[in-house]
N, CA, C and O atoms as CSV, one atom per row, in Angstrom:
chain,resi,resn,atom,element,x,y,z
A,1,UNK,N,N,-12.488,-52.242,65.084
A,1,UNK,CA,C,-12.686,-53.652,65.255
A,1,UNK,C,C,-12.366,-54.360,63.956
A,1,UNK,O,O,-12.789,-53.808,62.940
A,2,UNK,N,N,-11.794,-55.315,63.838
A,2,UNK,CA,C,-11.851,-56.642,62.712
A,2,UNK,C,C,-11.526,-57.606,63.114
A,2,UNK,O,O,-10.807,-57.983,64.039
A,3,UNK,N,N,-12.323,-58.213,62.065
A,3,UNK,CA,C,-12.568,-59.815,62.424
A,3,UNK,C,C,-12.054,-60.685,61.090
A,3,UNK,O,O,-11.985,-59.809,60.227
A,4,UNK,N,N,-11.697,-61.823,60.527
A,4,UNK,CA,C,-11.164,-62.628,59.498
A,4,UNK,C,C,-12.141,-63.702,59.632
A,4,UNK,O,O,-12.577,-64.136,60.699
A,5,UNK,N,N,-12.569,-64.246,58.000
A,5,UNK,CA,C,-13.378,-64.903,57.922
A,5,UNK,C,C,-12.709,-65.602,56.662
A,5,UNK,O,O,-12.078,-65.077,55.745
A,6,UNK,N,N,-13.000,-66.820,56.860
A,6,UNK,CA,C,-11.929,-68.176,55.870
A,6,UNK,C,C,-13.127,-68.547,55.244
A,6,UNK,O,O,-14.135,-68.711,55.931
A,7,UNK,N,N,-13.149,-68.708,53.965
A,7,UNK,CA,C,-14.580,-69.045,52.928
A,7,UNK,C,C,-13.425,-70.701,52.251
A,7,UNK,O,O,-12.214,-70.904,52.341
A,8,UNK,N,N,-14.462,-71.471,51.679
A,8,UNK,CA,C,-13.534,-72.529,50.966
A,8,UNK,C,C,-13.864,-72.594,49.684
A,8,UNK,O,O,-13.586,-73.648,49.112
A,9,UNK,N,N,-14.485,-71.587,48.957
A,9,UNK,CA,C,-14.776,-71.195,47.807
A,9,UNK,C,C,-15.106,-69.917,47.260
A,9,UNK,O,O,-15.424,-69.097,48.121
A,10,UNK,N,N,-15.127,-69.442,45.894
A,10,UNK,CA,C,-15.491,-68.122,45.204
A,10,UNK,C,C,-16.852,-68.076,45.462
A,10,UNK,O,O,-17.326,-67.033,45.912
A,11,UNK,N,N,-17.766,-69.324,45.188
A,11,UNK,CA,C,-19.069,-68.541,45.270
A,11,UNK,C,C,-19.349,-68.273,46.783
A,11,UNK,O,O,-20.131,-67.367,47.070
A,12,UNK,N,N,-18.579,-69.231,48.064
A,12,UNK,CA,C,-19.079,-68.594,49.288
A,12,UNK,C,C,-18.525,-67.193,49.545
A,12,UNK,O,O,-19.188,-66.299,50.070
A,13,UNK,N,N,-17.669,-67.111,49.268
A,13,UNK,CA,C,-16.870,-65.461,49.395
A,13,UNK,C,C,-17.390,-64.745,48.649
A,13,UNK,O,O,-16.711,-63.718,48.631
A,14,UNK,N,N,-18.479,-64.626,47.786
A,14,UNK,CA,C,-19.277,-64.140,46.747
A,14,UNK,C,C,-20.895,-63.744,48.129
A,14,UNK,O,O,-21.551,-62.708,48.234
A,15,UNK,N,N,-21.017,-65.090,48.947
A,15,UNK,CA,C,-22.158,-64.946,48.759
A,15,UNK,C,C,-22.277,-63.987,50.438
A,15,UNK,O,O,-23.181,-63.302,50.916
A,16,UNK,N,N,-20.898,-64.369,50.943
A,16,UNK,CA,C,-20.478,-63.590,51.987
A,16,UNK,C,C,-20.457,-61.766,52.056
A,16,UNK,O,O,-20.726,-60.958,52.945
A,17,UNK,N,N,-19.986,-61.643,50.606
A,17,UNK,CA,C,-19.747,-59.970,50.365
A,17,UNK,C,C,-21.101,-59.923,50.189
A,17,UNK,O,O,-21.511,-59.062,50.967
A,18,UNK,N,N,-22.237,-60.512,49.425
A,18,UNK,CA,C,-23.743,-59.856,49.315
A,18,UNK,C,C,-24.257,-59.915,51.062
A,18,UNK,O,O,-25.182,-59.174,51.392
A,19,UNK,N,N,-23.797,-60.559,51.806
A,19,UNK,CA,C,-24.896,-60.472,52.843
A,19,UNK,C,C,-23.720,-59.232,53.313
A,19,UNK,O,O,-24.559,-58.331,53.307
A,20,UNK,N,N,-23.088,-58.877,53.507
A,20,UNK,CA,C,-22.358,-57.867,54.470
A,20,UNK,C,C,-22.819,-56.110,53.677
A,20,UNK,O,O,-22.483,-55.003,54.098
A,21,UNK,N,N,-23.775,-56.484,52.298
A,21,UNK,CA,C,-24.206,-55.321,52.062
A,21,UNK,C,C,-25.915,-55.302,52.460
A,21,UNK,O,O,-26.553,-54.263,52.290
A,22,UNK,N,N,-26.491,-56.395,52.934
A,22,UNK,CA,C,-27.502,-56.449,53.022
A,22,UNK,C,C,-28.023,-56.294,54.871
A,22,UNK,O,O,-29.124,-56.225,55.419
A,23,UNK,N,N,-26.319,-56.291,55.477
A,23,UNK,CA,C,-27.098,-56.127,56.733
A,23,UNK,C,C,-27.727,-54.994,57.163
A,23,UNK,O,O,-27.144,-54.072,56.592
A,24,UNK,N,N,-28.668,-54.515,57.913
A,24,UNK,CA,C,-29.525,-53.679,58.420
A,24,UNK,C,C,-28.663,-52.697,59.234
A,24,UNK,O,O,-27.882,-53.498,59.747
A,25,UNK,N,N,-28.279,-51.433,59.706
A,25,UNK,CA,C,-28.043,-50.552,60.548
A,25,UNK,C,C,-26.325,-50.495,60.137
A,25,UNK,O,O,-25.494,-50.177,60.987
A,26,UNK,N,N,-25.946,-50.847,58.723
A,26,UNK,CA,C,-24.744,-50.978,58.330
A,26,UNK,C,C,-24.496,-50.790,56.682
A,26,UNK,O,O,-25.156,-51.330,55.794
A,27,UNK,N,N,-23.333,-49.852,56.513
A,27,UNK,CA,C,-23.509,-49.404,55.240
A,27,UNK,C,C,-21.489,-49.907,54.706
A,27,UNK,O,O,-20.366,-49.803,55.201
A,28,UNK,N,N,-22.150,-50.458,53.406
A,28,UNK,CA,C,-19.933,-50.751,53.379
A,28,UNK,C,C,-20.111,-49.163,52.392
A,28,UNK,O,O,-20.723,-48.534,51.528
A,29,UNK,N,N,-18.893,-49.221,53.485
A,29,UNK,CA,C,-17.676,-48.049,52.968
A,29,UNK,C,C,-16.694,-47.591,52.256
A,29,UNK,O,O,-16.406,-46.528,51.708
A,30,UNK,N,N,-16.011,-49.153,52.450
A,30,UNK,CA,C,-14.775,-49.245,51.589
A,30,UNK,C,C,-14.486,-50.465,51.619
A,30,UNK,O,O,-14.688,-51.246,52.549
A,31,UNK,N,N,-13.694,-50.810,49.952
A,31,UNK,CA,C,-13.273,-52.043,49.528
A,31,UNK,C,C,-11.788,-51.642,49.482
A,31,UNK,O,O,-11.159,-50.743,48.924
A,32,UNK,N,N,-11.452,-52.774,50.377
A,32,UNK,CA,C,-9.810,-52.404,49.958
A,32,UNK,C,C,-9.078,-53.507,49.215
A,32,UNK,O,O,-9.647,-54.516,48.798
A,33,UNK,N,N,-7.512,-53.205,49.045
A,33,UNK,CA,C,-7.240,-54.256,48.158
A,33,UNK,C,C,-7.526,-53.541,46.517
A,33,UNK,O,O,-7.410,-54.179,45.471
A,34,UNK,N,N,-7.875,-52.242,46.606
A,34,UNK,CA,C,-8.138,-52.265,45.053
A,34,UNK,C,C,-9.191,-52.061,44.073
A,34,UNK,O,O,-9.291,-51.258,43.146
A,35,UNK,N,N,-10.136,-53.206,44.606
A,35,UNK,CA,C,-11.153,-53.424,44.160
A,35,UNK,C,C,-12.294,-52.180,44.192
A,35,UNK,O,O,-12.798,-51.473,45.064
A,36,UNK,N,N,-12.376,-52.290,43.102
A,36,UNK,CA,C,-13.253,-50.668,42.354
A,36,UNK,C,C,-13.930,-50.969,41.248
A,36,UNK,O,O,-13.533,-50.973,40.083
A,37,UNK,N,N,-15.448,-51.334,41.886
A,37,UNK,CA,C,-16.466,-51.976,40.744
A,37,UNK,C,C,-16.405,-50.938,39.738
A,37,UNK,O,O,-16.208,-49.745,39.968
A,38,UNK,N,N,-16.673,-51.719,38.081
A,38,UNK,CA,C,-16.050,-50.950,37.042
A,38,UNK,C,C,-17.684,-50.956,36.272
A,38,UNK,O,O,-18.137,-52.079,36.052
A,39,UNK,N,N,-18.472,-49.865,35.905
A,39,UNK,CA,C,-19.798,-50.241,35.136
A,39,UNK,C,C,-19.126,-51.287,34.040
A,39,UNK,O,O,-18.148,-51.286,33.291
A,40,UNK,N,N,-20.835,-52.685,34.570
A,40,UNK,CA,C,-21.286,-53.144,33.853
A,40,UNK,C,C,-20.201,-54.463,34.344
A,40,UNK,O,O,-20.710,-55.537,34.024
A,41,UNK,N,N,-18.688,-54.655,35.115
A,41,UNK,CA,C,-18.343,-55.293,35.589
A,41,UNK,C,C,-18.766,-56.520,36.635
A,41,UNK,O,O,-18.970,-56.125,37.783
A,42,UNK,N,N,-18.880,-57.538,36.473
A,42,UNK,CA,C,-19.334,-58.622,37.851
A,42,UNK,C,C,-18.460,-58.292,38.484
A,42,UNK,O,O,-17.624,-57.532,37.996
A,43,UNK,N,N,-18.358,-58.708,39.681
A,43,UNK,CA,C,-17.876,-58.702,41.279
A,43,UNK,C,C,-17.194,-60.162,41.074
A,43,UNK,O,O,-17.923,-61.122,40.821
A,44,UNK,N,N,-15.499,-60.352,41.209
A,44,UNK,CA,C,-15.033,-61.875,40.741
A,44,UNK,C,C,-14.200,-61.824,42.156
A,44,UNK,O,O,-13.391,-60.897,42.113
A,45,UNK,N,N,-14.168,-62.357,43.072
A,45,UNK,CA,C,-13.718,-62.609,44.238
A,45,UNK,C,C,-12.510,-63.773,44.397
A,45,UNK,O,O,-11.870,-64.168,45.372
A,46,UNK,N,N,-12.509,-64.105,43.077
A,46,UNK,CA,C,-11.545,-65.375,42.358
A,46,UNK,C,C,-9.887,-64.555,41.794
A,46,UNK,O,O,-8.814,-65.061,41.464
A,47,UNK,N,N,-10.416,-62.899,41.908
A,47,UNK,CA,C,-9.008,-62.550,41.140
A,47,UNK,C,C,-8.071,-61.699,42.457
A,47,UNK,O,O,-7.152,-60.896,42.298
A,48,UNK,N,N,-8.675,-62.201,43.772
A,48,UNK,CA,C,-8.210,-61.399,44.859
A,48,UNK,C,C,-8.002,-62.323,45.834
A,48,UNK,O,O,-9.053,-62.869,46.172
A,49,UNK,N,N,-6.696,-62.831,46.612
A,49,UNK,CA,C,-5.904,-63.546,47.706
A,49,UNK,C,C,-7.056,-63.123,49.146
A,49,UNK,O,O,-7.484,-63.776,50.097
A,50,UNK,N,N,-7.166,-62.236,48.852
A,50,UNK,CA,C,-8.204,-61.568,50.239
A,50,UNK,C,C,-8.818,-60.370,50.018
A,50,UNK,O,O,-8.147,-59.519,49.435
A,51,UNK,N,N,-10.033,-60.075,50.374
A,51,UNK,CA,C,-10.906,-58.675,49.986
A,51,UNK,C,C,-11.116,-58.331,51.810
A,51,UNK,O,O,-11.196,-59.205,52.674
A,52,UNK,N,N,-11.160,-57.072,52.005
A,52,UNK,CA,C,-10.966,-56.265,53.006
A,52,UNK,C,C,-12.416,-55.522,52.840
A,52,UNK,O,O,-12.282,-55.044,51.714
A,53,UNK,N,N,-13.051,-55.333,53.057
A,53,UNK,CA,C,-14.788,-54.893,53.072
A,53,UNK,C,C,-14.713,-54.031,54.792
A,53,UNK,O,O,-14.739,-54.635,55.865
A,54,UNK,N,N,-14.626,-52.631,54.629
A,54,UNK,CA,C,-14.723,-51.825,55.535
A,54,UNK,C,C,-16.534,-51.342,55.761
A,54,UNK,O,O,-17.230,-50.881,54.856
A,55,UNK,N,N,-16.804,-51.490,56.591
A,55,UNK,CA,C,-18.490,-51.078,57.042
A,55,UNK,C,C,-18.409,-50.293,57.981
A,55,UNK,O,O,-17.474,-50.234,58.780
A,56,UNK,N,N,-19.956,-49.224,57.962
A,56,UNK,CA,C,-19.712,-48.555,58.972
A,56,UNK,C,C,-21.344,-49.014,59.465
A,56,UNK,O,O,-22.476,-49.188,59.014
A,57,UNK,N,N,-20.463,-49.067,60.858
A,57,UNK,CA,C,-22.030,-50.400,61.668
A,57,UNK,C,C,-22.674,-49.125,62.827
A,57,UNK,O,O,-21.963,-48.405,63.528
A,58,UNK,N,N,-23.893,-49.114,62.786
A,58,UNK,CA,C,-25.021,-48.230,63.489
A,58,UNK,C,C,-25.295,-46.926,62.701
A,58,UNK,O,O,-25.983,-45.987,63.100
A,59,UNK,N,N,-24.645,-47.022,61.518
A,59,UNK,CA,C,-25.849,-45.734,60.574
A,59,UNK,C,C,-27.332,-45.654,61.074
A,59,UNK,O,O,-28.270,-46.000,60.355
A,60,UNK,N,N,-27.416,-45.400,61.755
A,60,UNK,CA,C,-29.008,-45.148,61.939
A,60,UNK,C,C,-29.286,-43.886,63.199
A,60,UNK,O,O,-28.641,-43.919,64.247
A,61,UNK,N,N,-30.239,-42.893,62.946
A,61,UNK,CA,C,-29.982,-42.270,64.201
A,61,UNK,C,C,-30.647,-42.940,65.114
A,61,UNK,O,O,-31.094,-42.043,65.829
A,62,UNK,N,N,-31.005,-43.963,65.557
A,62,UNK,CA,C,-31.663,-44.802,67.115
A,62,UNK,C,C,-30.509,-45.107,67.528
A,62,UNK,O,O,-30.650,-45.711,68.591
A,63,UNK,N,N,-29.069,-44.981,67.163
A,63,UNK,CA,C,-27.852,-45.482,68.087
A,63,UNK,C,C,-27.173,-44.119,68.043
A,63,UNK,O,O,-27.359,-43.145,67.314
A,64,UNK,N,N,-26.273,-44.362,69.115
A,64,UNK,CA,C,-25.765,-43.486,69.894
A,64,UNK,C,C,-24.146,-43.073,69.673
A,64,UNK,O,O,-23.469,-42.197,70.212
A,65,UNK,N,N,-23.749,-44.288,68.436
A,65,UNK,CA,C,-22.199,-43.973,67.843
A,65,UNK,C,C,-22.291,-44.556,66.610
A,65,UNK,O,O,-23.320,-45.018,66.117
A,66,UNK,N,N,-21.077,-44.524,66.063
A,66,UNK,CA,C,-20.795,-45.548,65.157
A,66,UNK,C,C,-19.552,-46.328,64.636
A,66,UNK,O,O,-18.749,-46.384,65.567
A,67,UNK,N,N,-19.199,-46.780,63.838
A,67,UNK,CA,C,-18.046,-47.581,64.485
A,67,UNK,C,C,-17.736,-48.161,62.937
A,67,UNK,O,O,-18.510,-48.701,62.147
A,68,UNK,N,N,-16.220,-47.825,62.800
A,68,UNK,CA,C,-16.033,-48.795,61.385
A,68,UNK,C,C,-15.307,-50.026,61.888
A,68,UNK,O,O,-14.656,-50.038,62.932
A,69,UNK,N,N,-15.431,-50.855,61.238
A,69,UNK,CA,C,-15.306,-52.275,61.064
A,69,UNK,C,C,-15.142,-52.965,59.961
A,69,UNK,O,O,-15.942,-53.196,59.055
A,70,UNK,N,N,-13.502,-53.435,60.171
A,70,UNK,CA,C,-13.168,-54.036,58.865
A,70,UNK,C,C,-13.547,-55.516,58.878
A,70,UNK,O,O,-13.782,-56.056,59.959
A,71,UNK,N,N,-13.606,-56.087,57.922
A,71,UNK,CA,C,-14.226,-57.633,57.826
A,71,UNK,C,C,-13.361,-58.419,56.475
A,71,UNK,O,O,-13.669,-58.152,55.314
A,72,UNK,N,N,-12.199,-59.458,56.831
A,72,UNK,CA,C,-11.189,-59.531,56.311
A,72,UNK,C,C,-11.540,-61.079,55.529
A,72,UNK,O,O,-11.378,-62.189,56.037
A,73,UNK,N,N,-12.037,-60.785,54.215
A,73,UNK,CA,C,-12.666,-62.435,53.961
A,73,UNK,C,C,-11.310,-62.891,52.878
A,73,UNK,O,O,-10.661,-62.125,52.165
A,74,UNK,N,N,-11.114,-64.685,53.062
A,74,UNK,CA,C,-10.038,-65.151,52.865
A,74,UNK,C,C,-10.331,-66.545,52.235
A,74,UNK,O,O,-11.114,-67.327,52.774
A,75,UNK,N,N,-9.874,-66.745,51.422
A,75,UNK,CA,C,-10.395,-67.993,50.541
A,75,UNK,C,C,-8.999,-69.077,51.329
A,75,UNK,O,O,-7.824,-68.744,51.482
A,76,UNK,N,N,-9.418,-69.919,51.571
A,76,UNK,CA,C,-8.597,-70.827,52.288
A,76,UNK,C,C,-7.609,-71.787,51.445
A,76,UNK,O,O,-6.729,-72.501,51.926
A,77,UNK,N,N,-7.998,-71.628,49.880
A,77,UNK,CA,C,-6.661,-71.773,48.578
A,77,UNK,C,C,-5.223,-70.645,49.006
A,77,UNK,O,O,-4.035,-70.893,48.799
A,78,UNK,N,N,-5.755,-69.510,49.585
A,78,UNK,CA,C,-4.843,-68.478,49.663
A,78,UNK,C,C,-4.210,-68.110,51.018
A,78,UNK,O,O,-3.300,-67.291,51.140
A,79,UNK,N,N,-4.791,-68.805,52.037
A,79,UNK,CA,C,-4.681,-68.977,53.557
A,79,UNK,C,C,-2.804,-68.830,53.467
A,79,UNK,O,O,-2.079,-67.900,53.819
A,80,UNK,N,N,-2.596,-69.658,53.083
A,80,UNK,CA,C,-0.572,-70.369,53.162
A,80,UNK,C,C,-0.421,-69.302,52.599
A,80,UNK,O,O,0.272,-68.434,53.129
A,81,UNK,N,N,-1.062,-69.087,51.320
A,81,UNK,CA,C,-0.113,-67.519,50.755
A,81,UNK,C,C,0.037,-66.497,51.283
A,81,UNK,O,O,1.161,-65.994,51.285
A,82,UNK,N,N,-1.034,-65.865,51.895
A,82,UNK,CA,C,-1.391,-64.723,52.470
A,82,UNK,C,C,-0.404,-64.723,54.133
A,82,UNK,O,O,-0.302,-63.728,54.850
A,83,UNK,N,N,0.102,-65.837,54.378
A,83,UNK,CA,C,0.714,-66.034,55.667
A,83,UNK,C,C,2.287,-65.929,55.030
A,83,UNK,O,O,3.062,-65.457,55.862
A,84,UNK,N,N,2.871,-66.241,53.837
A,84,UNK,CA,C,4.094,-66.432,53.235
A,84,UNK,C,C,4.531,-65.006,53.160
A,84,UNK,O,O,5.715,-64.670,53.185
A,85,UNK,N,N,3.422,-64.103,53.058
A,85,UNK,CA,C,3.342,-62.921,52.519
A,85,UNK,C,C,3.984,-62.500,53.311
A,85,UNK,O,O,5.138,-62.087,53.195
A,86,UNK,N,N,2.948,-62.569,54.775
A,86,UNK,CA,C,3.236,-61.561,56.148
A,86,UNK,C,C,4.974,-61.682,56.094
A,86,UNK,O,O,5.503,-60.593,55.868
A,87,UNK,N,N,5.756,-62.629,56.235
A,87,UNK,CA,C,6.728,-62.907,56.272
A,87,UNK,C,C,7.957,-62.279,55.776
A,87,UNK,O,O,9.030,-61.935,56.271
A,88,UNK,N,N,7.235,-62.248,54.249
A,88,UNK,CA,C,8.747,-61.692,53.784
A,88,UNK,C,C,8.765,-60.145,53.442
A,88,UNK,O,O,9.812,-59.603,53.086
């Protein structure tokens, strides 16, 4: 499954990646794009066109599968770019 999510700023795309680690019965997996927290590094969501945040949703044993799910967040400065991209 994935879904795309348009933020209109760094700190909402900031505040977007903390809740997608805070949801319940869901663990992130993988950052794609690169991004590979470095000790002692902040998290800058300002130096990336789009961050790709892979989760894996129903870690828990009370469910019966589990399921990765990418979650495609997009700063809407980079919307036109990221579409110029597909293109060429």
């Amino acid at each position: 499954m994935r879904a795309s999510i348009i933020t209109d700023s760094v700190d909402e795309t900031k505040e977007i990646v903390k809740e997608l680690f805070n949801l319940k019965n869901t663990k992130v997996y993988e950052f794609k794009n690169g991004f590979v927290p470095k000790k002692g590094e902040i998290f800058d969501p300002g130096k990336y066109a789009d961050i790709k945040v892979i989760l894996k949703v129903g870690s828990d044993e009370s469910f019966e599968f589990e399921e990765l799910v990418e979650i495609q967040i997009i700063q809407r400065m980079n919307l036109e770019l990221k579409k110029l991209e597909h293109k060429l």
